[in-house]
Structure formats: C-alpha cells, structure tokens
C-alpha positions as CSV (number, residue, x, y, z in Angstrom):
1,X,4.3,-2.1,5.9
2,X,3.4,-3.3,9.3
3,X,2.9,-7.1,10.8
4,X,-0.3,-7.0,9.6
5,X,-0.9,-3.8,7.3
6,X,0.3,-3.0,3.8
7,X,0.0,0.3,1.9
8,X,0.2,0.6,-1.7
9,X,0.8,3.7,-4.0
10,X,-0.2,3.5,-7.6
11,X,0.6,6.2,-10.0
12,X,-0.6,6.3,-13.6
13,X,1.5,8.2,-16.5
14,X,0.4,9.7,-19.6
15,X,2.8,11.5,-22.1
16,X,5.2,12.1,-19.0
17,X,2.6,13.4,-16.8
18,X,1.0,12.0,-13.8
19,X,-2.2,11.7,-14.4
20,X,-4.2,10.0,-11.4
21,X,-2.7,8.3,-7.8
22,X,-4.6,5.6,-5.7
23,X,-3.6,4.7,-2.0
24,X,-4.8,1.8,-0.6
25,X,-4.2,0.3,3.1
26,X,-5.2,-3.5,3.5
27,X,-5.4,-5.6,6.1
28,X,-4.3,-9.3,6.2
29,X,-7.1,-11.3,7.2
30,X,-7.1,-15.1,8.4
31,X,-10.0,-16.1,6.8
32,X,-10.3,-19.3,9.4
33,X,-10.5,-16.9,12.4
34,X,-11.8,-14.1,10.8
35,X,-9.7,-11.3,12.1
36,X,-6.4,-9.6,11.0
37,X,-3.7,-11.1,11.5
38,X,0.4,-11.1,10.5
39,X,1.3,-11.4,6.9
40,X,3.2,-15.0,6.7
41,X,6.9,-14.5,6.8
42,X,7.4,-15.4,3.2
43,X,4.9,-12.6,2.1
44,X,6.0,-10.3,3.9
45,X,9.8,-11.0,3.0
46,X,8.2,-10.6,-1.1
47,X,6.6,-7.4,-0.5
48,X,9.9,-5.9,1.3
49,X,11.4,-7.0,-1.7
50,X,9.9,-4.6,-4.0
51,X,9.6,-2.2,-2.1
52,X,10.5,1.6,-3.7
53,X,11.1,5.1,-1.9
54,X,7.4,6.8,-0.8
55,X,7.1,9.7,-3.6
56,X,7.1,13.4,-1.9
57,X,3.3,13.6,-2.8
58,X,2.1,10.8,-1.3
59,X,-0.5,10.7,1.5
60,X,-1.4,14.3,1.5
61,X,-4.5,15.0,3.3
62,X,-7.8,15.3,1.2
63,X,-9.9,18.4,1.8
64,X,-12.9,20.1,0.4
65,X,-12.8,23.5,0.5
C-alpha cells in the first residue's frame, strides 16, 4: 500500500488446492476533484490492519509463449 494505491491478492481454494489468484491495484480517487488522491488516515490505518505476508507466487509476470 502506498498514500494513494492499494494492491489486493485474492486466492480461491478447493479441496486444499489453489485453484485461481486475482491481483488488483486501485487507486483512491476524490470523486469532488476527480483525481487520485491519499487514502484518509482512518482507511488507511484499517487496511494496515489486516494486512497478511505477500505469498511467494504473487505478482509473477504474465507471458504468452
């Protein structure tokens, strides 16, 4: 997490196997001035909160091939 971006890593688990990630960066918007902007303090302090350790797999480059 930065001042303004958050990245999320979702697994899903099936009979003890993973079975599908997602990764997804947002951005924090102001909607009033239409731009990104800083996550409020309290938001941020929530997401910290639950935050876990990145899994060795995560954000591994995609390639065709």
């Amino acid at each position: 997490m930065t001042a303004k971006l958050l990245w999320l890593w979702h697994e899903m688990w099936s009979d003890g196997r993973l079975r599908a990630t997602e990764e997804v960066l947002a951005v924090h918007v102001d909607a009033g001035e239409g731009r990104s902007s800083p996550f409020p303090e309290e938001q941020r302090r929530r997401v910290e909160a639950m935050r876990v350790e990145v899994p060795e797999h995560a954000s591994r480059k995609i390639a065709l091939g």
